[in-house]
C-alpha positions as CSV (number, residue, x, y, z in Angstrom):
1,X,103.5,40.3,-15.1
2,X,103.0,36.7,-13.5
3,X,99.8,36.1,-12.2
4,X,98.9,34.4,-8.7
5,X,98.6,30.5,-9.0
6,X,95.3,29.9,-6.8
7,X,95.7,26.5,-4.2
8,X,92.5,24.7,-4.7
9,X,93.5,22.0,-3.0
10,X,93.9,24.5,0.1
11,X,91.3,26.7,-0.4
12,X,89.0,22.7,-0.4
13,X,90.8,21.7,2.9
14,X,89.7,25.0,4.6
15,X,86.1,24.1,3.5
16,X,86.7,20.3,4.5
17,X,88.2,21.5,8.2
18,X,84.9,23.6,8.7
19,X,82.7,20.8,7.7
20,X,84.4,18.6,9.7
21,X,83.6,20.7,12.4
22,X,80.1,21.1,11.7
23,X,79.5,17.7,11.4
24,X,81.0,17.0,14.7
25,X,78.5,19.1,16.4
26,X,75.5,17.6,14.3
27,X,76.7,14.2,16.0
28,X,76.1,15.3,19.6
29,X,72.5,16.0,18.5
30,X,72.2,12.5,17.3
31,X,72.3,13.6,13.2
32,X,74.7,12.2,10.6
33,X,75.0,13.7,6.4
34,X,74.4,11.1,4.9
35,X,75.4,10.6,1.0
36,X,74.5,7.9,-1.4
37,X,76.6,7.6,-4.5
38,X,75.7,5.6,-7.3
39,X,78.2,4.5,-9.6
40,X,76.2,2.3,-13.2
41,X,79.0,0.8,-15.2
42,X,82.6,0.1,-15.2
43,X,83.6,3.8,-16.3
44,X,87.3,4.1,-15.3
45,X,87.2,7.8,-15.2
46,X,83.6,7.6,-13.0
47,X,85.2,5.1,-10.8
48,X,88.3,7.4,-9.9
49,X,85.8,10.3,-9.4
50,X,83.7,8.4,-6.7
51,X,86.3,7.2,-4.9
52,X,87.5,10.8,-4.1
53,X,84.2,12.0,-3.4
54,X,84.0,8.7,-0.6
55,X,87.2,9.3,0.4
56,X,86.6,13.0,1.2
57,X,83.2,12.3,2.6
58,X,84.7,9.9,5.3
59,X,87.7,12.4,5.6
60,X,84.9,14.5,6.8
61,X,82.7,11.9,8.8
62,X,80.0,11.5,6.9
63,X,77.9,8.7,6.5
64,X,78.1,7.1,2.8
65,X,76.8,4.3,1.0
66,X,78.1,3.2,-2.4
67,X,75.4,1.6,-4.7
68,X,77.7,0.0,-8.2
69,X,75.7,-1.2,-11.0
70,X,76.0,-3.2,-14.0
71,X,76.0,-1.2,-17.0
72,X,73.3,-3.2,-17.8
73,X,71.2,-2.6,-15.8
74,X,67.4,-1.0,-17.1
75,X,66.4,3.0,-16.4
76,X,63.3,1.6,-13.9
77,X,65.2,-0.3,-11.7
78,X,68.2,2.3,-11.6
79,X,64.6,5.1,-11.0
80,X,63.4,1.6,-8.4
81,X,66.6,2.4,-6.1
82,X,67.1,6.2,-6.0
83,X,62.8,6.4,-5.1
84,X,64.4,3.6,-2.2
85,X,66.9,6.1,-1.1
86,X,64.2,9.1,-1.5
87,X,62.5,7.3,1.3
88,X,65.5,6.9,3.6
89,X,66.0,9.3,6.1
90,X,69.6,8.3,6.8
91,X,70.1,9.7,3.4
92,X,70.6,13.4,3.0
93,X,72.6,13.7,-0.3
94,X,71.9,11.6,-3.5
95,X,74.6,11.6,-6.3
96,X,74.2,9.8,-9.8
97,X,77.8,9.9,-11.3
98,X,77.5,10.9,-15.1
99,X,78.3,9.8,-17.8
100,X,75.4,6.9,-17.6
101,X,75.3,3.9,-20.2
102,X,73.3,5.2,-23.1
103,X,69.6,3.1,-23.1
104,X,69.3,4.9,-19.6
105,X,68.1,8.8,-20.1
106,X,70.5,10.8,-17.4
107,X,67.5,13.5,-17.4
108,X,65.2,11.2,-16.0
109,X,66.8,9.8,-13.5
110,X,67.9,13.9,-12.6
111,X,64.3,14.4,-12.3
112,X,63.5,11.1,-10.1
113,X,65.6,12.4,-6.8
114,X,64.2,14.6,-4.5
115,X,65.0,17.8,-5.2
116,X,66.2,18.5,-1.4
117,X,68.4,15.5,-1.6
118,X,69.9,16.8,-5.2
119,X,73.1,17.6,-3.8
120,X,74.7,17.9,-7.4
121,X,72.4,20.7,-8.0
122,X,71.2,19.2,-11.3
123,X,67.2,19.0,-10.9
124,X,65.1,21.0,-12.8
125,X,63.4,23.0,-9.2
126,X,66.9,23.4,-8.3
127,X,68.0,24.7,-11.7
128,X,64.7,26.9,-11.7
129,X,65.1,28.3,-8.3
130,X,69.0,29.2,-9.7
131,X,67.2,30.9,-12.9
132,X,65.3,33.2,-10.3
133,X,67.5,34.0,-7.6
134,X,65.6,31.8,-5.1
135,X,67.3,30.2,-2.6
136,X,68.2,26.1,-3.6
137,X,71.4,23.8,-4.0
138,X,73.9,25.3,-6.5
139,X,75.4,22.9,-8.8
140,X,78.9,22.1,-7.4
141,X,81.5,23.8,-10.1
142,X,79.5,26.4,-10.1
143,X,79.5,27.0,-7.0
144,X,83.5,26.0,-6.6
145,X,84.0,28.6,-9.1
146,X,82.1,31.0,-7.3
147,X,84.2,30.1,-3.6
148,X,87.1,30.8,-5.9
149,X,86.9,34.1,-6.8
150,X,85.1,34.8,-3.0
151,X,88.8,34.0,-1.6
152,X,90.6,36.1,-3.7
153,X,88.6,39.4,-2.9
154,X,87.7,39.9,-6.6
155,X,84.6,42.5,-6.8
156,X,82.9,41.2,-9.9
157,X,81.0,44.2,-10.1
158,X,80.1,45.6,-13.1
159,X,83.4,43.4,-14.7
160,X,83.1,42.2,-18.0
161,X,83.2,38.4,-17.7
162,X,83.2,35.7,-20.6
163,X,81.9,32.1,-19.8
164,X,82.9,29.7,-22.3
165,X,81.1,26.8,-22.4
166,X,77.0,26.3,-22.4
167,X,76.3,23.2,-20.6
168,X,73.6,22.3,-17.8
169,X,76.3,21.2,-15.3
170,X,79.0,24.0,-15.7
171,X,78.8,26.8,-18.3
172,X,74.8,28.4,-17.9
173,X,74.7,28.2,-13.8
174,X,78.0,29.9,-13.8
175,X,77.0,32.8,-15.9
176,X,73.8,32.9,-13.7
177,X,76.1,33.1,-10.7
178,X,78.0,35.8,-12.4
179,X,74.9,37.5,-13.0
180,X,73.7,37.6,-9.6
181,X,77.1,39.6,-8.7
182,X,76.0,42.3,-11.0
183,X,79.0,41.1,-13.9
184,X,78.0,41.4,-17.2
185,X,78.0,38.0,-18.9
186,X,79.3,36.6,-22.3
187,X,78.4,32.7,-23.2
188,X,80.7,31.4,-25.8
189,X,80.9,28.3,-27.2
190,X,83.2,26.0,-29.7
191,X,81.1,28.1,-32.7
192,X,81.1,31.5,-31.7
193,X,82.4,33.9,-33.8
194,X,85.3,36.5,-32.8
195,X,85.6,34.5,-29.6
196,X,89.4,35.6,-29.1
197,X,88.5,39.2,-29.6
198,X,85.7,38.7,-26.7
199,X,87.9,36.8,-24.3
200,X,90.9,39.8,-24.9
201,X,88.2,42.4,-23.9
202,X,87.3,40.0,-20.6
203,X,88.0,40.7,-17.0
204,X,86.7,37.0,-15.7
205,X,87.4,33.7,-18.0
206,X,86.1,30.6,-17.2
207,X,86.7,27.9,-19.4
208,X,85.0,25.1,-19.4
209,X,84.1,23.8,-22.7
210,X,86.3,20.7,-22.9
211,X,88.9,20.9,-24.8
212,X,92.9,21.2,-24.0
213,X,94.7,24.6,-24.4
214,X,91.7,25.8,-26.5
215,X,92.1,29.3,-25.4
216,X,95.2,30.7,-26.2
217,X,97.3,32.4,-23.3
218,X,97.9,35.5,-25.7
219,X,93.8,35.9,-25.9
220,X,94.1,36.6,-21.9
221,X,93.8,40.2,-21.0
222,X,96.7,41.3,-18.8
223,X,95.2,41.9,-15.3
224,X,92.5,39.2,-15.5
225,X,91.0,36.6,-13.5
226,X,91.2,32.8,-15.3
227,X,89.0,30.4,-13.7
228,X,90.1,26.9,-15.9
229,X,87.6,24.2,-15.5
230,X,88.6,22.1,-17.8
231,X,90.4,18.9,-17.0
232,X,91.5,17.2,-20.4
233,X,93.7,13.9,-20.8
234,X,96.9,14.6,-23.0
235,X,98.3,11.9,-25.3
236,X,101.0,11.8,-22.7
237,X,98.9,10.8,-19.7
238,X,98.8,13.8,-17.9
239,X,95.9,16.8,-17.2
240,X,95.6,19.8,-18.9
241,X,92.8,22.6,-18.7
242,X,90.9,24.4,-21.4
243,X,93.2,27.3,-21.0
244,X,97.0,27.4,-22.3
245,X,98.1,27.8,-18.6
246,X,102.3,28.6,-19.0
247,X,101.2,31.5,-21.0
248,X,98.0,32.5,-19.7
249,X,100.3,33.0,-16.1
250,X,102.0,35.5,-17.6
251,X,99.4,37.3,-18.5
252,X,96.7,36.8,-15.9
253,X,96.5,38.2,-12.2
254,X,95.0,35.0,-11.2
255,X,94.9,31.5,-12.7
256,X,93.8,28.5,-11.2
257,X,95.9,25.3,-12.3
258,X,95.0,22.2,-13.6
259,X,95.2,19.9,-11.9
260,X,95.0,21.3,-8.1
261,X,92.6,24.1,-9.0
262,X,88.9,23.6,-9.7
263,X,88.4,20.2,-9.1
264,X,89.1,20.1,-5.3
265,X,86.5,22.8,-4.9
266,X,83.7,21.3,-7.2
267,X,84.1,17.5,-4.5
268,X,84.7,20.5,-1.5
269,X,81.2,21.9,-2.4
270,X,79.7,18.7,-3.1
271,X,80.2,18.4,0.8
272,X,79.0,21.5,1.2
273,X,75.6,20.8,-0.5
274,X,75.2,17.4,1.5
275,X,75.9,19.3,5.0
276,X,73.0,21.7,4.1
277,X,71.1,19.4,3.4
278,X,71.6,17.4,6.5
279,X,70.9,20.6,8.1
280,X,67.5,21.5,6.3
281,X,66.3,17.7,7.1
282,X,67.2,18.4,10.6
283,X,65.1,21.8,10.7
């Protein structure tokens, strides 16, 4: 069998189109999302990332403000300017790009934005109100992942799905997510044990533990749903996912690519989470 390559790139732009419209109507009442992005640093990588996520935000008419740093600047006056934009109510969404220079802790300056204008989803009330099942802003792959498998009609009902990966940002909400749909959840990681023999039993994968080709397209289970977060550098130059895609398509009934898969959604929903949040400010 050859699986269905999902368009995430299409399935963004349908999000993007209903923003836009959203936004226009927020206009005529005199209210603008605004977004603050701050970039610390000369990260190449980080630098590529924030210009899509401007680029999409004016695509959309929002109203963003781009605050780049030295990377030497100290963790009070990074916590100084994001208690600034706390304060300003043209403001709505507040984004930090990680990774940060490494005298500044990334956790504290999580914890310094408001949790309503925490549009990556990354504060600790968020996070706890995730944890729960309490309403509160979903972290953006997460949530990407979880439009993704919306649009394709999948019932994750009682499905056997294996999250590998453990992080804050990617691998735990997912599996909460997954949870919430009543799918019975495997975290794996780089050290578990007999993790081919758990992603063969799997009806959901979602890789996202960093590393190219890591999962083998022979582990996939023929039939299943492969959600690749991964986005990996190659010697070569180009992308590559944590899942070896040309086999894993032959296997799998869906696959998302990489690139053109995940990442649209994850800057689509970052949208997302800033229009709410212009929305709950306006409330």
């Amino acid at each position: 069998m050859s699986s269905k390559i999902i368009d995430g790139k299409k399935l963004a732009e349908n999000f993007h189109t209903q923003i836009t419209q959203e936004v226009e109507t927020l206009k005529k009442k005199g209210l603008i999302p605004g977004l603050a992005v701050v970039l610390v640093g000369n990260n190449e990588a980080s630098k590529v990332y924030v210009r899509n996520k401007e680029t999409a935000c004016k695509k959309v008419g929002f109203h963003t403000k781009q605050h780049t740093l030295s990377e030497k600047i100290s963790e009070k006056e990074l916590i100084q300017l994001i208690e600034k934009l706390n304060k300003n109510s043209n403001i709505h969404g507040i984004l930090v790009q990680l990774p940060l220079p490494s005298h500044i802790n990334p956790q504290k300056i999580i914890d310094a934005i408001l949790p309503e204008k925490d549009v990556d989803g990354f504060h600790p009330m968020n996070m706890g109100s995730l944890l729960i099942g309490k309403a509160g802003t979903i972290p953006c792959t997460p949530l990407g992942v979880m439009k993704i498998l919306e649009s394709i009609s999948y019932s994750l009902e009682g499905k056997e799905a294996v999250v590998v990966g453990r992080s804050n940002i990617v691998g735990k909400p997912v599996a909460l997510l997954l949870m919430q749909k009543n799918a019975t959840v495997t975290i794996c990681h780089s050290r578990t044990k007999s993790l081919e023999e758990k992603i063969r039993a799997a009806d959901v994968v979602v890789a996202a533990i960093g590393r190219a080709h890591f999962i083998q397209g022979d582990w996939i289970k023929p039939g299943a749903i492969v959600i690749d977060v991964g986005m990996n550098r190659l010697p070569n130059g180009k992308l590559a996912g944590d899942v070896e895609f040309e086999h894993a398509k032959e296997k799998a009934a869906f696959i998302t690519p990489v690139p053109g898969g995940v990442g649209p959604m994850t800057i689509a929903m970052l949208l997302w989470n800033t229009l709410q949040a212009a929305k709950r400010n306006q409330n």
